[in-house]
Every structure is written in structure tokens, then in C-alpha cells.
N, C-alpha and C positions, 0 to 999 in steps of 0.2 A: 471799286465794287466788283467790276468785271475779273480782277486780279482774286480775290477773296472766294468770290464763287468755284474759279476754276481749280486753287488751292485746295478747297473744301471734297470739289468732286474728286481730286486725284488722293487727296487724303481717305476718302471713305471707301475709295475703290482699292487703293496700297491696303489698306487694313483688311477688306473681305478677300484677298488674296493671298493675306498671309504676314503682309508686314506686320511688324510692331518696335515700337522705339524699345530702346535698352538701355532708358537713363530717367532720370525722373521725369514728372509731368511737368515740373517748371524750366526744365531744359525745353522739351521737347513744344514746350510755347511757343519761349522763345526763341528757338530755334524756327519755327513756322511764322512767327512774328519778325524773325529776319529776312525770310527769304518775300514776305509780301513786303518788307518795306524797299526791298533791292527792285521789287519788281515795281511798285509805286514810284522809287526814282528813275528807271527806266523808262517808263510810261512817259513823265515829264519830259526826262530829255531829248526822247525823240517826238515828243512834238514839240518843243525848240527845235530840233532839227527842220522840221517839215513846216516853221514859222518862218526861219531864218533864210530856207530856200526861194529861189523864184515861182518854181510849178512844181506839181506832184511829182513828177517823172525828173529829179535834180535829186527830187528827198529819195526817191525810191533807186535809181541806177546805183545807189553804193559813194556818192563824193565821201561820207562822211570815211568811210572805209580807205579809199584809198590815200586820205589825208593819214589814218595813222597805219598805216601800211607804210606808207614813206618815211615817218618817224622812227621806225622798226630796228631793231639792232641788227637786221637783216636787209638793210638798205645797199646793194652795192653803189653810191655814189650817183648814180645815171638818174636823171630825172625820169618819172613815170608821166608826165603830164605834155611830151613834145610832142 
């Protein structure tokens, strides 16, 4: 809901400043229909994250981060966790 409102506000605020889509109304839905459902599954997953952790301060220091940070194609070898 919180996702939908904030969408709403930044969409009415883009438009009286000047935006406007440049494709049809049923793109431009679905288009705004994508980005709350991206943001509805983010939502979820990070409170799996902040379920999965011990304390608040586990979810919020960044673990999840530095888990695919070392997955990275940019990993030189060296562990980041010694």
C-alpha cells in the first residue's frame, strides 16, 4: 500500500513538472504495474532478510551485501570475512 501511494505521489508530481509517457496508456500501466510489483517483491524479501537475522543491527549492517559482494565477478579470491 505504502509502495502504491509513494508511486502515485511521484507519478503526479513527474507529470505537473512536465513529464509525460510517449507510448500508450496500456504500456504506460503496465509499465507502473511493473515497477510496484518489483517493489512489492522487495518489500517481502527484505523482511525475510530481517526474519532470517538474529537482531535488527545483523539485518541492517549490510550481511546480506557482503554475501553477494563475494559472489561478485569481481571477487579476487581473498576472503572478506577473516
Amino acid at each position: 500500500m505504502t509502495n502504491a501511494l509513494a508511486m502515485g505521489i511521484l507519478l503526479i508530481t513527474s507529470v505537473i513538472i512536465g513529464f509525460r509517457f510517449h507510448t500508450s496508456a496500456l504500456n504506460a500501466i503496465a509499465g507502473v504495474g511493473l515497477m510496484l510489483l518489483f517493489g512489492f517483491a522487495f518489500s517481502w524479501f527484505f523482511a525475510l532478510v530481517g526474519l532470517l537475522t538474529s537482531t535488527p543491527e545483523a539485518a541492517r549492517n549490510g550481511r546480506l551485501h557482503e554475501n553477494l559482494v563475494s559472489h561478485s565477478a569481481y571477487e579476487d579470491g581473498h576472503s572478506r570475512r577473516s
